[in-house]
C-alpha positions in Angstrom: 0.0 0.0 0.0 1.2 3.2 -0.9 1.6 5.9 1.6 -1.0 8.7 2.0 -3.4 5.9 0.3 -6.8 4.6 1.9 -6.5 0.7 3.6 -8.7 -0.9 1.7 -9.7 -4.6 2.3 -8.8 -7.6 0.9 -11.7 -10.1 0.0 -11.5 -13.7 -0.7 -14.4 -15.8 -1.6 -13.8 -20.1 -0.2 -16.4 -22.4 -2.1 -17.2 -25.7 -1.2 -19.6 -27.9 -2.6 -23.4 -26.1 -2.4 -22.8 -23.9 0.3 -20.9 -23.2 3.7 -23.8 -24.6 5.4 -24.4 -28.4 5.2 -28.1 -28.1 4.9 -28.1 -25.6 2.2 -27.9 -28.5 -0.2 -31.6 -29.5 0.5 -32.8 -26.5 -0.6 -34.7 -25.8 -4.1 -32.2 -24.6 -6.9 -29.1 -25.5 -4.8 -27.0 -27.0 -7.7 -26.5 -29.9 -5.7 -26.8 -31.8 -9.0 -23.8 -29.9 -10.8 -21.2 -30.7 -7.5 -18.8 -32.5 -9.7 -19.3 -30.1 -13.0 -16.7 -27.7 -14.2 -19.8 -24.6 -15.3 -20.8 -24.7 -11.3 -17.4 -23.8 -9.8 -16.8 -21.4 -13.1 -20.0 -19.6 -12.4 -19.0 -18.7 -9.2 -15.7 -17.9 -10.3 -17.3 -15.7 -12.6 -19.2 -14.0 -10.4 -16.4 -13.0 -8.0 -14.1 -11.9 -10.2 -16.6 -9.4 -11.7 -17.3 -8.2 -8.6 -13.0 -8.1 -7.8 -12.0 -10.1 -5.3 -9.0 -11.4 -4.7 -9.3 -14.9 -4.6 -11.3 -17.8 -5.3 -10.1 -20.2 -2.1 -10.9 -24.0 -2.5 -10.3 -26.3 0.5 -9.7 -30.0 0.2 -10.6 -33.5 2.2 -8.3 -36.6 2.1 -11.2 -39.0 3.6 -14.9 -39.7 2.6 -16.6 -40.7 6.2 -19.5 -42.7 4.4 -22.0 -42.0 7.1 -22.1 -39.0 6.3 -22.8 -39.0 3.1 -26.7 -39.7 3.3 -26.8 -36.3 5.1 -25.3 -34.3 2.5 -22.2 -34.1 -0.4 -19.0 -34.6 1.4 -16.3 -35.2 -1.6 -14.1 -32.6 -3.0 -12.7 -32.2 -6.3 -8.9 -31.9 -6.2 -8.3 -28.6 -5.6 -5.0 -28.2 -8.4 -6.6 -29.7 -11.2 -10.0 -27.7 -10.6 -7.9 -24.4 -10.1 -6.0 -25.2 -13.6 -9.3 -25.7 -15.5 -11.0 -22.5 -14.3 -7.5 -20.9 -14.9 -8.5 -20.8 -18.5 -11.9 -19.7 -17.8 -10.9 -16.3 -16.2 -8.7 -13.9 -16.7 -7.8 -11.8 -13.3 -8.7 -13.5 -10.2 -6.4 -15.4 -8.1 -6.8 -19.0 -6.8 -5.6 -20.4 -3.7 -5.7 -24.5 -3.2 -5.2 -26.6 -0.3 -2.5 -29.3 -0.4 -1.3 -31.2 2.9 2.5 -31.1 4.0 1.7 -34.4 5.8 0.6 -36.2 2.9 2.5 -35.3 -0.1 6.3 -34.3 -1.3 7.7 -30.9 -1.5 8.7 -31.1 -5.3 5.9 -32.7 -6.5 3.5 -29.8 -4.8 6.3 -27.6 -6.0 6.1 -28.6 -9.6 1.7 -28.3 -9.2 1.7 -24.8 -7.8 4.4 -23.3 -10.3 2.8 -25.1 -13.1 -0.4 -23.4 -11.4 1.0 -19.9 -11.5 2.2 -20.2 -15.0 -1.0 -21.2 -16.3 -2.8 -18.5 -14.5 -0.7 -16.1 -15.6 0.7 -15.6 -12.0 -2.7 -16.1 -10.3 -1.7 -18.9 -7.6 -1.6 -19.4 -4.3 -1.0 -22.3 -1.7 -3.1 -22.8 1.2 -0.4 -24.5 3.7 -2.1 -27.4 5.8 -0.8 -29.7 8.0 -3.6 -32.5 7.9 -5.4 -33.3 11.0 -6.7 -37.1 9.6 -6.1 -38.9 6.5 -3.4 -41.4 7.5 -5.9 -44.0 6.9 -5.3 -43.5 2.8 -1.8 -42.8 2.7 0.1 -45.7 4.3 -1.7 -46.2 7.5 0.9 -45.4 9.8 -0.3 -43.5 12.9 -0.8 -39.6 11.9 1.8 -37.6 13.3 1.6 -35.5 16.6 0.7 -31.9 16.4 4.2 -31.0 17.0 5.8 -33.5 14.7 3.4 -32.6 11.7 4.5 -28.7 11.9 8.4 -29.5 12.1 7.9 -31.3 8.9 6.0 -28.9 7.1 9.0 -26.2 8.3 11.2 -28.6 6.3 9.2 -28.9 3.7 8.1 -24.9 2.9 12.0 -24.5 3.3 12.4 -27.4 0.5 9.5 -25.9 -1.9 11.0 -22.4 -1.7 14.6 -23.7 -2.9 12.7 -25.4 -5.8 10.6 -22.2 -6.5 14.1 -20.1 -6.7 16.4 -23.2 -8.4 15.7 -21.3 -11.8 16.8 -16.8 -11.8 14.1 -14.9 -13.4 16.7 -14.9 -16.5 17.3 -18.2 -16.9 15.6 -18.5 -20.2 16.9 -16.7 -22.6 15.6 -18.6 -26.1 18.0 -17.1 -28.4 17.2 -18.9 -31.5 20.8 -17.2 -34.2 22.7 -18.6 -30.9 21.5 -22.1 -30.2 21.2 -21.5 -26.6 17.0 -21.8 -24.8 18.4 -21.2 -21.4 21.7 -20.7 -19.2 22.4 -23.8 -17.6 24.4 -21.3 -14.4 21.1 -19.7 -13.7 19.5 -23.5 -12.8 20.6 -24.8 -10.1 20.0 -28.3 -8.1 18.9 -27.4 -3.9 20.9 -30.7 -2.7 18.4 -30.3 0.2 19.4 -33.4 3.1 17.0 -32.8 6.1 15.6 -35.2 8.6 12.4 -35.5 6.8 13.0 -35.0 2.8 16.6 -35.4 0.2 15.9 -33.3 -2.8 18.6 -32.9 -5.4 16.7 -30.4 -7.6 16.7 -28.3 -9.4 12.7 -28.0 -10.1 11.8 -29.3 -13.5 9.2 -25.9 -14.3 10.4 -22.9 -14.8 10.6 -19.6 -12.2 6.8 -18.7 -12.5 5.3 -15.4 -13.2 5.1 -14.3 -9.1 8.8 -15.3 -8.5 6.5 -17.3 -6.4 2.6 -18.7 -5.2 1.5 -16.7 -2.8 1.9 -18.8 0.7 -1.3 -18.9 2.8 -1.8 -20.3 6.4 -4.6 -21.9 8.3 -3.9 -22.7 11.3 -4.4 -20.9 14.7 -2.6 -22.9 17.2 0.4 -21.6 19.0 2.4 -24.0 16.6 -0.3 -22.7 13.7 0.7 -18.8 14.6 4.5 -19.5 14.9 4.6 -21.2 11.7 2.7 -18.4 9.9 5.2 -15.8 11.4 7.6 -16.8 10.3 6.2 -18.0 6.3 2.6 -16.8 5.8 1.6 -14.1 3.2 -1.8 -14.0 3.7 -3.3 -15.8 6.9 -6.8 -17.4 7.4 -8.8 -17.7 10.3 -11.6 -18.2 12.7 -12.5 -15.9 15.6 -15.8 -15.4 16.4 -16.1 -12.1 18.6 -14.6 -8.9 17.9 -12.1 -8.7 20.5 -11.0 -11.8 19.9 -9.9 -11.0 16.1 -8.4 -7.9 17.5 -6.3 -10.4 19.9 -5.6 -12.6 17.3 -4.9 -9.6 14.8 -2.2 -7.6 17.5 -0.9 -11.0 18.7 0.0 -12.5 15.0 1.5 -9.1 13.6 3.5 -9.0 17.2 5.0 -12.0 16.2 5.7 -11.4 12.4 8.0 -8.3 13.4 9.7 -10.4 15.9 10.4 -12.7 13.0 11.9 -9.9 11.3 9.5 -9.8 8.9 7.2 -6.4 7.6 3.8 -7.1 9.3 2.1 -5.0 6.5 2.9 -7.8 4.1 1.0 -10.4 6.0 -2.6 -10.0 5.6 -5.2 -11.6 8.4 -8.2 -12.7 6.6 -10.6 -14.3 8.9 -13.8 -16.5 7.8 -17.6 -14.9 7.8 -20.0 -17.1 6.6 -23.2 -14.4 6.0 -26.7 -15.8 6.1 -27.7 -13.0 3.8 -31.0 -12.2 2.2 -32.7 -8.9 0.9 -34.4 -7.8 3.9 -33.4 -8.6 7.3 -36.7 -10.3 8.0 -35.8 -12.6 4.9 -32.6 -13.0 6.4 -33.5 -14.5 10.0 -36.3 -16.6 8.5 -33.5 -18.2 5.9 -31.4 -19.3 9.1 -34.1 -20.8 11.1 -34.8 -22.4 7.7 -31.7 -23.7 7.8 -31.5 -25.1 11.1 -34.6 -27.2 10.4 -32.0 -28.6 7.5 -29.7 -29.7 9.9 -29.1 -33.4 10.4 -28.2 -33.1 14.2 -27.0 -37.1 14.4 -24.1 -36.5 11.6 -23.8 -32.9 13.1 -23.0 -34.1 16.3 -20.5 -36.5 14.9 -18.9 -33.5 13.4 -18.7 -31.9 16.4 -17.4 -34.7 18.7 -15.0 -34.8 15.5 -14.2 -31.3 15.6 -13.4 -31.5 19.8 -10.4 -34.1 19.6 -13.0 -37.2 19.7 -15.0 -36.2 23.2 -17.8 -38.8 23.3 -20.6 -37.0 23.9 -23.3 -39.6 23.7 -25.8 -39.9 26.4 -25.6 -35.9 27.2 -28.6 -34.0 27.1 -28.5 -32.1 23.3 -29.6 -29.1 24.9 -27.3 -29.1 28.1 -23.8 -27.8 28.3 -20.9 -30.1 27.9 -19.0 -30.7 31.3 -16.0 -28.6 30.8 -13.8 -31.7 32.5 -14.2 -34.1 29.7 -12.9 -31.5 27.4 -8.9 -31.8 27.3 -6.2 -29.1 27.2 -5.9 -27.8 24.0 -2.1 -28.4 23.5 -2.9 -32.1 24.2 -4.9 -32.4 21.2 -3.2 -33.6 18.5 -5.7 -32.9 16.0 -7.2 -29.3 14.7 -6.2 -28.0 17.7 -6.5 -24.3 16.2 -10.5 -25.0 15.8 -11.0 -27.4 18.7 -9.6 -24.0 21.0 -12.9 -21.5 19.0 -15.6 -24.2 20.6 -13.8 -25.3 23.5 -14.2 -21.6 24.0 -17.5 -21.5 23.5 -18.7 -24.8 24.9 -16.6 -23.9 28.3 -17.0 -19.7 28.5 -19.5 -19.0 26.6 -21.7 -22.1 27.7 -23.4 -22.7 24.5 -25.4 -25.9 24.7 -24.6 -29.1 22.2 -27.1 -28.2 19.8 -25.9 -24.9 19.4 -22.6 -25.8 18.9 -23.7 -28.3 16.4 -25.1 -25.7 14.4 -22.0 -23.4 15.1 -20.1 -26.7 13.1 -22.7 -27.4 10.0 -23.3 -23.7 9.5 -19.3 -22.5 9.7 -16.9 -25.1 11.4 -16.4 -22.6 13.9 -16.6 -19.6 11.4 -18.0 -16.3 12.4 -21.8 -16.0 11.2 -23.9 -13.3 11.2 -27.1 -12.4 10.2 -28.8 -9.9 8.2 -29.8 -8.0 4.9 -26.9 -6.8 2.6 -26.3 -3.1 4.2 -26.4 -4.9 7.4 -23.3 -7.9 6.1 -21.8 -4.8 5.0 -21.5 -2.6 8.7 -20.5 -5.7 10.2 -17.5 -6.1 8.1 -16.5 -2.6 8.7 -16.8 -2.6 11.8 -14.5 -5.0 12.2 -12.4 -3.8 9.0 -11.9 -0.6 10.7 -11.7 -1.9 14.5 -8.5 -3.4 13.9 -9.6 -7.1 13.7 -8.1 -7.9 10.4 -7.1 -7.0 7.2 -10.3 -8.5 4.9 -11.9 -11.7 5.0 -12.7 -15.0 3.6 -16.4 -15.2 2.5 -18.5 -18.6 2.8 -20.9 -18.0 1.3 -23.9 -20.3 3.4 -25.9 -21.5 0.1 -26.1 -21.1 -3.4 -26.3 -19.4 -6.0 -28.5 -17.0 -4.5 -25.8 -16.3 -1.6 -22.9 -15.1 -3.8 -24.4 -13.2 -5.9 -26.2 -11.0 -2.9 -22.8 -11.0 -1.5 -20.8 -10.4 -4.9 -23.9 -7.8 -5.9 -25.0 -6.5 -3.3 -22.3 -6.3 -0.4 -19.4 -5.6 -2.4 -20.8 -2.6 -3.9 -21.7 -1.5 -0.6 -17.8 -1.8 0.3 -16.6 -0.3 -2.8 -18.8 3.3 -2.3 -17.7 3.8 1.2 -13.9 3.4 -0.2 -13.2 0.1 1.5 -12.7 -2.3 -1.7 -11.3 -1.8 -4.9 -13.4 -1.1 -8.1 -10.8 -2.8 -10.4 -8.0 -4.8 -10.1 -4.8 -2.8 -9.6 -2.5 -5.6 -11.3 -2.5 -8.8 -13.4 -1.1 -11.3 -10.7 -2.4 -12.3 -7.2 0.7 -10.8 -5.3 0.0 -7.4 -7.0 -3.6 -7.2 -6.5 -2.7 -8.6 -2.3 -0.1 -5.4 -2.8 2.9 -8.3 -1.6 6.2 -8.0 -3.4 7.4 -10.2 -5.9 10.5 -12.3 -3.7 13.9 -12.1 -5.0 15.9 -15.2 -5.9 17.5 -16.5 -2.6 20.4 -18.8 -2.7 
């Protein structure tokens, strides 16, 4: 951001299958039918990068839990090969895919996301995860602690980064009269040898258009915040009060400075999943609708799921749970980020289990409010301009009818008070997020 000029925000858009919300899917015109087919995801693509955001975010699952797919779609498309076909089906709005440390290998990933960016045009980003299940499909061997699953992703963001800057930005040269495509000098193998990964190197794709894809973090744990101090770009995340995004907000910047890094070049996006509609009467009938969609005996899984595996059969649905049968979080050794927001709001805020079964199938812990699209709109400033974070990521809770209100109607509201952009400034993700373009590092 230039000096003198106005902060404006930053506004991603994640998109699952029919909705944030897992009942939306029941709901007449959903496009639950289309799940699978490349015109859904391009529409909405389409849509949000007329109305300029940044990104279109696509998370990912490495397991398909089979009970619960009577209750609603569950599978994902992979998030690289979607990203590369809707690549050719727009022209200025970034993409940002979720691929786990835990279960792949630093130059395969490497050689996706650069392949990514050049397709794009310099449009790619990589959402950094660190995989809380999925051991079950790649080898079976007992998933990693908490601990042990960041120390390799360290190694391996260190590994991806030496592939990303094996070829100098004038490598290639293609001069035709002299016989010579590219200086072999300027490519160089990493010879990485680490307790986790060897990689010789160099990476088999060229440098890509952003030096590099942009590196985005998910993960809100004290392990989660170090981590994205010391590597995140962009950082998403899930507070649900707006003190606690300000804590989160002061706390992660804090850290990023001590890391000697600029904090202005690491932008906190947390999730809002809007139940918006054209009037705010619309609005509140739409979420008790659907609540009524709400299978509460595969939400409840979720949640027991979501809390580390607390059996919570037997308790009364609409009592609190006994804050002694919830764990420390630091002991949890899965999402222990997410397990802290409703440990924090089963224990504190003593929401009861039903509640905090919708808080899961509405958000997964996301913040949710509810209202008509001037209403979405002072919400997000107020936390815009409170000092709780830099943007946000939208989930949007059904479709198509809950993008476009927030892609036509709340984002114009946004542009005219001089909060968001009214076209991009640049033709790659890293200039539109106003980060720099790295220099080679050896």
């Amino acid at each position: 951001m230039t000096a003198g000029a106005p902060r404006r925000m930053r506004l991603g858009m994640l998109i699952g299958s029919v909705g944030n919300h897992q009942g939306a899917w029941r709901r007449p015109g959903s496009r639950v039918e289309e799940i699978t087919s490349l015109d859904l995801y391009t529409d909405l693509a389409r849509w949000a990068e007329a109305a300029k955001l940044d990104a279109l975010f696509i998370a990912d699952g490495l397991t398909l839990e089979t009970s619960r797919i009577k209750a609603g779609p569950f599978g994902h498309l992979e998030p690289i090969t979607l990203l590369s076909a809707l690549a050719g089906r727009t022209e200025r709005i970034g993409f940002i895919g979720s691929i786990s440390t835990t279960f792949t290998e630093p130059y395969n990933l490497a050689r996706q996301m650069a392949s990514l960016d050049h397709i794009s045009g310099g449009r790619a980003a990589w959402n950094i995860v660190t995989s809380a299940w999925g051991e079950v499909n790649f080898g079976g061997r007992p998933l990693p602690s908490h601990a042990e699953r960041y120390a390799r992703a360290e190694e391996f963001v260190e590994v991806v980064t030496k592939l990303w800057d094996s070829w100098s930005d004038d490598a290639i040269v293609a001069d035709r009269a002299g016989g010579t495509y590219a200086r072999p000098e300027q490519v160089q193998r990493i010879d990485h040898v680490g307790p986790h990964f060897h990689v010789e190197g160099p990476l088999n794709v060229p440098r890509s258009p952003q030096g590099r894809p942009v590196l985005v973090q998910a993960g809100s744990s004290p392990d989660g915040k170090a981590f994205a101090a010391r590597h995140a770009e962009v950082v998403f995340t899930a507070q649900q009060t707006p003190e606690d995004s300000r804590d989160f907000y002061r706390d992660l910047k804090a850290r990023v400075a001590a890391a000697g890094r600029d904090p202005e070049k690491v932008l906190i996006l947390p999730g809002v999943s809007p139940i918006v509609a054209p009037t705010e009467t619309e609005a509140r009938a739409l979420a008790k609708e659907l609540r009524e969609l709400i299978n509460v005996e595969i939400g409840l899984e979720r949640l027991q799921k979501q809390l580390g595996g607390v059996d919570l059969s037997g308790l009364d649905l609409d009592g609190t749970i006994p804050p002694e049968i919830l764990p420390p979080v630091e002991t949890v050794q899965g999402r222990q980020s997410r397990y802290g927001v409703f440990k924090e709001l089963a224990v504190t805020e003593g929401y009861s289990i039903r509640r905090l079964i919708e808080m899961e199938v509405s958000s997964s812990g996301h913040w949710v409010p509810v209202g008509a699209p001037e209403q979405i709109a002072d919400l997000l400033t107020e936390r815009f301009t409170g000092g709780g974070s830099d943007g946000f990521v939208l989930l949007p809770s059904y479709l198509p009818e809950g993008v476009r209100l927030l892609t036509d109607a709340v984002v114009p509201i946004l542009r005219d008070r001089g909060l968001f952009r009214r076209d991009y400034e640049g033709a790659t993700l890293r200039e539109n997020l106003g980060l720099d373009r790295p220099s080679v590092r050896r």
